[in-house]
N, C-alpha and C positions, 0 to 999 in steps of 0.2 A: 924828399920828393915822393908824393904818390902814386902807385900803380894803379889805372884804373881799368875793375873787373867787372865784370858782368855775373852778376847769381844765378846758382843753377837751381833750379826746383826738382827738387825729387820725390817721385809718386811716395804716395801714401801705401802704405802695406798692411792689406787687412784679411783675415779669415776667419770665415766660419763654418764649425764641422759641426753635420748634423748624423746621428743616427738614431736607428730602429730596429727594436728587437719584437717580433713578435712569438708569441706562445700561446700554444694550442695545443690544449689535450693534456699540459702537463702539470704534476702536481707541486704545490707552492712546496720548496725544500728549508732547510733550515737556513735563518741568519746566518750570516759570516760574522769573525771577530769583528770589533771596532775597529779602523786602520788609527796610526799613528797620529798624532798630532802634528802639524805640519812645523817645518822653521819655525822661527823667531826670528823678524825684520832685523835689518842693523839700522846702524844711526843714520839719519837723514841729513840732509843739507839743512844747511839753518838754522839747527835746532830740533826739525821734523822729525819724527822717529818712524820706523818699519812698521807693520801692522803684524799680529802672531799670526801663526796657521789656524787652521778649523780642522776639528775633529772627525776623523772618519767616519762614517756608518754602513752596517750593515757590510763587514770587508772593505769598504774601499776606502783609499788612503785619503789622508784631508790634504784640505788644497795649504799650497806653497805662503806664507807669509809674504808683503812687499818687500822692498828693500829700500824704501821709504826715499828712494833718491830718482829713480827714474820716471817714476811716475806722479813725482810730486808738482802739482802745478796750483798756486794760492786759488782760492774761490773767486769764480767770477776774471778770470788772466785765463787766456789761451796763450797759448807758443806761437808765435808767427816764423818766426827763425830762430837758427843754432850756429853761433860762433864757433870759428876750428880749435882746435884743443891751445891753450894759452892766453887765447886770444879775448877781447870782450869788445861789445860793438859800443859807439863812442859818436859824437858828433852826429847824430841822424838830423835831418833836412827832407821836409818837405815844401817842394816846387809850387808854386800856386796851380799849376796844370793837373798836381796829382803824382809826380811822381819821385819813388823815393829815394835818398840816400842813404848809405849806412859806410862809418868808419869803422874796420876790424882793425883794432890796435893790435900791439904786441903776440901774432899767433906765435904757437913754437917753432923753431928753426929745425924741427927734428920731426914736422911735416911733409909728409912724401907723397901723399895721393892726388893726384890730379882730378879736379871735378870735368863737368860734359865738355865744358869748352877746351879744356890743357890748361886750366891754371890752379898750380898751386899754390895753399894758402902757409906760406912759409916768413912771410913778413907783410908790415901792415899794406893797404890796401884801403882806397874807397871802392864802391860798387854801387851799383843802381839797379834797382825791380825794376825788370823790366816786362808792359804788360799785365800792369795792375793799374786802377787807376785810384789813388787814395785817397782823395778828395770825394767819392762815392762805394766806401770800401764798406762791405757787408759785414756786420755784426756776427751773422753764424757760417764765417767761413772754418772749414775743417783745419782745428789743430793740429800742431805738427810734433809726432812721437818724440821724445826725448830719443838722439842716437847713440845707439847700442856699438854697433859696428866698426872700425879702425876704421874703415873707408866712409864712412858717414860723419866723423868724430874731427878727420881733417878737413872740412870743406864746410864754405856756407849755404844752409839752408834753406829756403823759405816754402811756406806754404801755400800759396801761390805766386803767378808771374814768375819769371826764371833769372 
């Protein structure tokens, strides 16, 4: 018998830092060493592999390699949702009205976090978006980050409607 849940949407998390150095009067000093070469990715899901670091200049260290798993998404595929850990979504349905299904099979029993409403995703489970309408669903709606988080990693996610 299935429990049925309601999806919770969880904002999107973004930053961007800006700064500004300005110099006046003073005279240009010497280059810094090279910084390091960054990581080397590890192996990716599917076959994908990490991407290497880049090379410092001018002192500053180079940036961090991927890790070829979290941020890997095929060309042309957005993420609309994220299955809780164990788990994979199965049986989706869509309503003539527009609105959707999704079966979370087999999540792990060793799920503990509670999404907005109290429910934990510790055994299967259908659920319904609710407050989307997909029968008119937009092409460049905002993807949703691969979760990093323990508490993001047991719960289902969707990019919009909750």
């Amino acid at each position: 018998m299935s429990v049925s849940s309601k999806f919770t949407k969880r904002p999107l998390v973004s930053a961007i830092f800006l700064a500004t150095l300005a110099l006046a009067g003073c005279e240009d000093g010497d280059d810094g060493e090279a910084g390091a070469a960054g990581a080397a990715g590890v192996a990716g899901v599917d076959g994908t592999n990490g991407t290497d670091g880049t090379n410092g200049t001018d002192g500053a260290d180079g940036a961090d390699g991927s890790d070829g798993i979290s941020n890997y998404i095929p060309m042309g595929l957005k993420r609309y949702a994220t299955a809780p850990v164990g788990a994979e979504f199965t049986g989706m349905f869509l309503n003539t009205d527009g609105t959707l299904f999704l079966n979370v099979q087999h999540p792990s029993s060793s799920n503990t976090t509670a999404d907005a409403d109290g429910k934990i995703f510790d055994k299967g489970t259908v659920g319904v978006v609710v407050g989307e309408d997909f029968n008119n669903f937009p092409a460049n709606f905002a993807a949703l980050d691969a979760p990093i988080a323990t508490a993001d990693k047991e719960v289902v996610m969707t990019a919009t409607g909750r």
